[in-house]
C-alpha positions in Angstrom: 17.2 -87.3 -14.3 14.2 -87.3 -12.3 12.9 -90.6 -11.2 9.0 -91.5 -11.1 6.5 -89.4 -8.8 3.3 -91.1 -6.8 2.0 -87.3 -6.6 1.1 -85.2 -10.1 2.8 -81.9 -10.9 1.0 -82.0 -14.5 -2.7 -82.9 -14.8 -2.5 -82.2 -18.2 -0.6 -85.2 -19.5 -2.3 -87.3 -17.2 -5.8 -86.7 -18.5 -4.4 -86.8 -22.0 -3.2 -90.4 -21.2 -5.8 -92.0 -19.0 -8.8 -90.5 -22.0 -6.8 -92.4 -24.8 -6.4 -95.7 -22.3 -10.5 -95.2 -21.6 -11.2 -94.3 -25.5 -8.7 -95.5 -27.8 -7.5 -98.8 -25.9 -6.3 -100.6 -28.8 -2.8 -98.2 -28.5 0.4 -99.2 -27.6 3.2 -98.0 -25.9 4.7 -96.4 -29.7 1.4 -95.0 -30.4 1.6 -92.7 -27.7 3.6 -90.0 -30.1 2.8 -86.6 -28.0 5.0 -87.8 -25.2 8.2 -90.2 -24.4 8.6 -93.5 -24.1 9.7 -92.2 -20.0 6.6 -90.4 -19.6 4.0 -93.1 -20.8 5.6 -95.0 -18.1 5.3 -92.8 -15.8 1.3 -92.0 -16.8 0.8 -95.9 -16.9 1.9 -96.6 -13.7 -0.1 -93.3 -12.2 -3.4 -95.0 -14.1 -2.6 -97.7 -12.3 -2.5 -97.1 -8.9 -5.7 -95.0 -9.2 -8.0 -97.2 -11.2 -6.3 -100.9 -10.9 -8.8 -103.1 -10.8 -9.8 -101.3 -14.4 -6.5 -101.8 -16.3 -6.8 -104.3 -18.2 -3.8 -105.2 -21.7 -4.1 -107.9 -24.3 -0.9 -108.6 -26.8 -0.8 -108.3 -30.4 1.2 -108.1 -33.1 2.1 -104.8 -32.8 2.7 -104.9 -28.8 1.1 -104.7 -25.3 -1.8 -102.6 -25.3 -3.2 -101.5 -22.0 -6.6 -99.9 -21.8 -9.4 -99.1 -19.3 -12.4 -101.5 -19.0 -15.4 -100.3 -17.3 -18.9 -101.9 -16.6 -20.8 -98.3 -15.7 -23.7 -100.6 -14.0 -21.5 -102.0 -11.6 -20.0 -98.7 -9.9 -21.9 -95.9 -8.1 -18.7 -93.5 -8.4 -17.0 -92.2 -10.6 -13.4 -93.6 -10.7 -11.9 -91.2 -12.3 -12.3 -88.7 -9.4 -9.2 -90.1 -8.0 -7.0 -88.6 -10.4 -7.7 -85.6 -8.6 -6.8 -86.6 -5.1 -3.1 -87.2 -6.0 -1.9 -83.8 -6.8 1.3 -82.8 -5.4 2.5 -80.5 -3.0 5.5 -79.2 -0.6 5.8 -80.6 3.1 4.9 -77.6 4.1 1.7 -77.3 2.5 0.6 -80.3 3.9 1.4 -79.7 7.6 0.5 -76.1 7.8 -2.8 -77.5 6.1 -3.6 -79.1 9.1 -2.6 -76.9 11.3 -4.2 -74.0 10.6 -7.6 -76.0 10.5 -7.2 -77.7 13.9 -6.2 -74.4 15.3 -9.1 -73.1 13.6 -11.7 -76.0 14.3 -10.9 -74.8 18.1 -12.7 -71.6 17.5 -9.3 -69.3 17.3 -9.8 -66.1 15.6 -7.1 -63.7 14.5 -4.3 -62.0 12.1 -1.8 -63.3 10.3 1.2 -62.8 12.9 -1.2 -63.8 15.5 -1.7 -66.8 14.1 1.7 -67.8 13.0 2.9 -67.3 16.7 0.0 -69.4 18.1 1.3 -72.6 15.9 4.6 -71.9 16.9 3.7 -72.3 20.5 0.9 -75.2 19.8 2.8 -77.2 17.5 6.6 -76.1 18.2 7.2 -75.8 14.9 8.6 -71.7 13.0 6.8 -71.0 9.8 7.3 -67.7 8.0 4.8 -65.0 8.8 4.6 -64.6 4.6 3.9 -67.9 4.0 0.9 -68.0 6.7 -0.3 -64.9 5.2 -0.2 -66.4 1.6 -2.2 -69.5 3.1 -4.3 -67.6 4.9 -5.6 -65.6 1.7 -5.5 -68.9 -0.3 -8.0 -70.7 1.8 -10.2 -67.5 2.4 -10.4 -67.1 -1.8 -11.3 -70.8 -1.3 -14.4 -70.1 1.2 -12.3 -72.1 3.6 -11.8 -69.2 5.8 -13.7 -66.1 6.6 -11.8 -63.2 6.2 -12.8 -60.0 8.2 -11.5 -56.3 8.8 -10.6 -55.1 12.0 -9.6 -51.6 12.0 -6.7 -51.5 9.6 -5.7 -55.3 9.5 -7.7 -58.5 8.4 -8.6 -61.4 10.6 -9.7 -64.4 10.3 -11.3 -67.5 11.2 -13.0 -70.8 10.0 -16.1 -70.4 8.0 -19.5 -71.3 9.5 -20.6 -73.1 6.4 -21.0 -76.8 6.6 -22.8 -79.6 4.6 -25.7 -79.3 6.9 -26.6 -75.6 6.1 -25.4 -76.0 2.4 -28.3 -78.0 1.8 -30.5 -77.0 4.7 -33.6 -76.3 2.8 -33.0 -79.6 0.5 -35.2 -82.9 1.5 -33.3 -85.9 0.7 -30.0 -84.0 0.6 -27.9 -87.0 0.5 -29.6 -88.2 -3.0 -29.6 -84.8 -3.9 -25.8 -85.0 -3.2 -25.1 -88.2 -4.7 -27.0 -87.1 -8.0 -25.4 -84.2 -8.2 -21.6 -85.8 -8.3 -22.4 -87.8 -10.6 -24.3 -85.9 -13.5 -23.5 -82.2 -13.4 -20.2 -80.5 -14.6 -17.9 -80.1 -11.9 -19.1 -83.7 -10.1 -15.7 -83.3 -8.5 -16.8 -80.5 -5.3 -19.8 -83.1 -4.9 -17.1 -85.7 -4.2 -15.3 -84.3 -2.0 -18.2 -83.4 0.5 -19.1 -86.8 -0.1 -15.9 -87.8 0.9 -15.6 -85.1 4.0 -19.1 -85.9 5.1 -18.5 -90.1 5.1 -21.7 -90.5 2.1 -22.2 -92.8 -0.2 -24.6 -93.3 -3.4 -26.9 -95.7 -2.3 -29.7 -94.4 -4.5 -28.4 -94.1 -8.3 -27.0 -96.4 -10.8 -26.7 -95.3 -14.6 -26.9 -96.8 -18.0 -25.1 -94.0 -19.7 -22.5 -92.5 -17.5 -20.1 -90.1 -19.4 -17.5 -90.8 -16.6 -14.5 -89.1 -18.8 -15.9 -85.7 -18.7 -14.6 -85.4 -15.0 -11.5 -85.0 -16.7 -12.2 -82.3 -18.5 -13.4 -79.8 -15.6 -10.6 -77.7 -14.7 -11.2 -76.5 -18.1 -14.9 -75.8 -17.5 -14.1 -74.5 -14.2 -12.2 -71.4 -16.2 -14.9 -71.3 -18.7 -17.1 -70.4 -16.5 -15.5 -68.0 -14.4 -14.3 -66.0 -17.5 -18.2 -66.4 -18.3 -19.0 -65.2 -14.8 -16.7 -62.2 -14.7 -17.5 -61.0 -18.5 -14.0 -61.7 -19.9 -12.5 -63.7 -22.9 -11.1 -66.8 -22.5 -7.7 -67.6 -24.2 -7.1 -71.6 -24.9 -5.0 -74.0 -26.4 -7.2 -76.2 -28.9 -5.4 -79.2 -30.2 -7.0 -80.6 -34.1 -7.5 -84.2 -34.4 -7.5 -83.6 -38.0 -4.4 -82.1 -38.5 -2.0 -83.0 -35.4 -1.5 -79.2 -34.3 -2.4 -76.7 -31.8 -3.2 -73.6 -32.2 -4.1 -70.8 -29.7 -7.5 -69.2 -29.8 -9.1 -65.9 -27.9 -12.3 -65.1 -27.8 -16.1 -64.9 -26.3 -17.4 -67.8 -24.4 -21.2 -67.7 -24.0 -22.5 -71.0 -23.1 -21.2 -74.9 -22.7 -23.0 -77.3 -24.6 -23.6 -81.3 -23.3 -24.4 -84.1 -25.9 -26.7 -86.3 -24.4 -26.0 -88.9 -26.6 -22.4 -89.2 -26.7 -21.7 -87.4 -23.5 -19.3 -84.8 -25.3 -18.7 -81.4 -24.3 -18.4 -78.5 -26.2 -17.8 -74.4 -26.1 -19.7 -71.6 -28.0 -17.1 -69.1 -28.5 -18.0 -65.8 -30.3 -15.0 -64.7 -32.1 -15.4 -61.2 -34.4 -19.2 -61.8 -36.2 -18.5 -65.7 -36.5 -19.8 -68.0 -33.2 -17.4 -71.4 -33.4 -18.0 -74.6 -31.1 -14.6 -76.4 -29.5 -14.9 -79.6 -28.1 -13.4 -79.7 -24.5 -11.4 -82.7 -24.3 -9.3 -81.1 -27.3 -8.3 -77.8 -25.1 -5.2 -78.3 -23.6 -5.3 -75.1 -20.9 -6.9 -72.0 -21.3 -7.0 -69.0 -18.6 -9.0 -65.9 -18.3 -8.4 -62.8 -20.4 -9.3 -59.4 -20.3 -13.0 -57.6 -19.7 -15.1 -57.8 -23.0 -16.8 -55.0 -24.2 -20.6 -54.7 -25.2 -21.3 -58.0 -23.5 -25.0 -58.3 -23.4 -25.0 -57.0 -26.9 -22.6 -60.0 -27.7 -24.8 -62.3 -25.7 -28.0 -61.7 -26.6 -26.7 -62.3 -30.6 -25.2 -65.6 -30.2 -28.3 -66.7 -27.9 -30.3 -65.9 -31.4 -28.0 -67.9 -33.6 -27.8 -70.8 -31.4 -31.5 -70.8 -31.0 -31.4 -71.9 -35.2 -28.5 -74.4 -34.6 -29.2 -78.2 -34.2 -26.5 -78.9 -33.1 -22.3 -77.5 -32.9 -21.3 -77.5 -36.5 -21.5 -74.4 -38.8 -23.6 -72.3 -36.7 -22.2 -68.9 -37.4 -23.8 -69.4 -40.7 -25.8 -66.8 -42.2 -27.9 -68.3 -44.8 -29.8 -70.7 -43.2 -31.5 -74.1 -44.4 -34.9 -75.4 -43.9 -36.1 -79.2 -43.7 -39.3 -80.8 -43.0 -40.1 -84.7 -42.8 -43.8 -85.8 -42.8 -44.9 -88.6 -40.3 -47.6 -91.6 -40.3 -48.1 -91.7 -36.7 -50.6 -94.3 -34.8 -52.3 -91.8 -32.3 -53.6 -94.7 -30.2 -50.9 -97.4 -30.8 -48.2 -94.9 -31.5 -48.7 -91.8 -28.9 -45.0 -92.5 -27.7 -43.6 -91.8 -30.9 -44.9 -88.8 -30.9 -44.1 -87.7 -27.6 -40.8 -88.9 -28.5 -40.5 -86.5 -31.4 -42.0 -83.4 -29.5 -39.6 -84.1 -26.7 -36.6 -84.6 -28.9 -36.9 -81.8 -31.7 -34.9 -79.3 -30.2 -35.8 -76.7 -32.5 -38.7 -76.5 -35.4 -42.2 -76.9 -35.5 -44.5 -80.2 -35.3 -48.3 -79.5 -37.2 -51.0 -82.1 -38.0 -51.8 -82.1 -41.0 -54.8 -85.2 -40.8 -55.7 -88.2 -38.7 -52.4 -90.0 -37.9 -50.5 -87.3 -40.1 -47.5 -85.0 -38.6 -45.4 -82.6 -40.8 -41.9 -81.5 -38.6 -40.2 -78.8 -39.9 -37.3 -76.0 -39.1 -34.8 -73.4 -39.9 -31.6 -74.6 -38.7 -27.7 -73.9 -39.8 -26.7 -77.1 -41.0 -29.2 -79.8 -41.7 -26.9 -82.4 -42.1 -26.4 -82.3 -38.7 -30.1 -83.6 -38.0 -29.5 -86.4 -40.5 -28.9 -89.3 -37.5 -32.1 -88.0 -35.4 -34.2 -88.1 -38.7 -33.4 -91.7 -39.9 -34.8 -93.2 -36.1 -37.7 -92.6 -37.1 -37.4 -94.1 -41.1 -40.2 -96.1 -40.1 -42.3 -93.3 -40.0 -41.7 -91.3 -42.7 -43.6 -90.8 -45.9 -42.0 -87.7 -47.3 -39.0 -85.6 -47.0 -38.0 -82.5 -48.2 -34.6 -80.2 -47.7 -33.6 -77.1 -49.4 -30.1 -78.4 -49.8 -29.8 -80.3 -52.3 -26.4 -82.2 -51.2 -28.5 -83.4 -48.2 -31.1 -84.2 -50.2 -29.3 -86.7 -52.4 -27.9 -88.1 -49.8 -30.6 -89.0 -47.7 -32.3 -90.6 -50.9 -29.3 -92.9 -51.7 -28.9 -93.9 -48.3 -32.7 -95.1 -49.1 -31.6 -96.8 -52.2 -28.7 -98.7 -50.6 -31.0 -99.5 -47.6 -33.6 -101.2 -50.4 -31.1 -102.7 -52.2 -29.5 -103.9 -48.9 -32.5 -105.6 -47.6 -33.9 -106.6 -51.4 -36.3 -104.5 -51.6 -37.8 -101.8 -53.9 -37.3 -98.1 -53.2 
């Protein structure tokens, strides 16, 4: 039986594992159910090498649970980037690694056999002229190496790009840098020219860092190359509500970021319906085959997601409409309705007196705009909804609010 490995062969477990120790810390070791008692073990111990000074386990009744504690304010870096600097690989990989760029760093230029014959009499050391040739195209897919045609063979040598003219038209390129790794998708390149260019964020701190969605970009990575290249994208989604997976196909048009929860989400187009899939519930997923009619696809889901609030329900074709009406101080007040301009999303804002605002809007679900609404309950005066459901709901939760508080509705 195979023992325990300080590399990773399997990303996928491991981002399963270190999510629910970030998310759901109150598990223990039997509420793991998706792997073994052998593999949480294994996962555990990986977690903690990588982020130790974070693990933190309390007892209880039911066992040891181990979770992830993090103070956001206290960190400039994302610390779950290291997961990704532990993947394994073969001896060989790692030695003709740095050979070939030492060779190349030099200023060497040449073909495959070329090349394998110069480490042989450099280093002393016989590789396989197909394995250099399968490195060789690897790192030049990469952008590591620039690969050129001479007559009927390639050549190559070590690309020209460095950090320097990456961002040589960018003032502050270190902030711009630091910023970058830390907010966009795919943080992760950022890190690593941090990490090849000796930089550090000196510049931000953040309230609300989504740290965990670092661990879902290998999955936005495909996303947007089948995105890129006009294909579908075939994935794995895994239902919270039910406990199953089930394999999906279909259009992926855009990636969607909740900035108040951090969570990520996909717009798929699948037949005439458009469906949203949260990304930490995709388990793998890989490029399919060329769509046809793309624009024609793209330019209709751009429409319905231009009358969706927010993920849920928008392949809906009847649509609902919702307006709240607002007593606004103009002069004590101006930030509230700045707020509200700034935060609608979608809809209209019209004054309808002094100090009087009317927002309303044609969306797909207007539940969903619900939580938004009742931040400004101080505000309100009157509110009206063409579904009824939503209706009623909003004036019980009035009701109980009243009756909460002792007061009269």
């Amino acid at each position: 039986m195979a023992g325990y490995q300080e590399l990773i062969k399997n990303f996928a477990k491991l981002r399963d594992c270190m999510r629910d120790f970030f998310v759901y810390g109150f598990k223990t070791r039997d509420d793991f159910k998706f792997m073994s008692g052998r593999t949480y073990d294994n996962e555990r111990r990986h977690i903690e090498n990588f982020l130790g000074k974070y693990v933190r386990w309390e007892y209880s009744k039911t066992g040891k649970r181990v979770f992830l504690s993090f103070n956001t304010l206290r960190f400039t870096q994302n610390p779950f980037y290291q997961a990704y600097l532990a993947k394994s690989f073969t001896g060989n990989d790692i030695v003709l690694h740095f050979y070939l760029l030492d060779m190349f760093s030099t200023g060497f230029c040449g073909g495959a056999d070329a090349i394998t014959d110069e480490i042989a009499n450099r280093y002393d050391q016989c590789f396989d002229a197909q394995t250099v040739r399968a490195k060789l195209l690897e790192y030049a897919r990469l952008g590591i190496l620039l690969r050129i045609r001479v007559g009927r063979s390639y050549q190559y040598r070590l690309q020209d790009t460095t950090l320097k003219t990456l961002f040589a038209d960018i003032k502050n390129r270190d902030d711009a840098l630091s910023f970058f790794t830390e907010v966009a998708p795919l943080g992760i390149i950022g890190h690593y020219l941090q990490q090849g260019n000796n930089l550090v964020n000196k510049s931000f701190m953040f309230k609300h860092h989504f740290i965990a969605a670092t661990l879902d970009d290998e999955i936005v990575l495909t996303i947007l190359q089948a995105m890129h290249e006009h294909r579908y994208l075939q994935f794995v989604n895994f239902s919270e509500r039910v406990g199953t997976e089930k394999t999906f196909v279909g259009m992926p048009v855009k990636i969607l970021v909740s900035l108040q929860n951090g969570r990520r989400y996909v717009a798929v187009k699948h037949g005439n319906k458009l469906a949203c899939f949260r990304l930490d519930y995709i388990k793998k997923a890989k490029v399919g085959e060329k769509v046809s009619g793309w624009e024609h696809g793209k330019a209709w889901t751009d429409h319905v997601l231009k009358q969706a609030w927010g993920i849920a329900h928008a392949w809906r074709s009847k649509k609902e409409k919702i307006s709240f009406v607002l007593h606004i101080d103009e002069q004590q007040e101006l930030y509230v309705l700045e707020r509200l301009q700034r935060e609608r999303r979608t809809g209209e804002i019209s004054k309808l007196a002094d100090n009087i605002f009317c927002y309303s809007a044609t969306v797909s679900d207007v539940g969903e705009l619900l939580p938004w609404i009742r931040t400004f309950i101080g505000h309100i005066k009157a509110f009206n909804c063409s579904n009824l459901e939503v209706q009623k709901r909003w004036e019980q939760d009035l009701q109980n609010m009243f009756a909460l508080y002792g007061g009269e509705c």
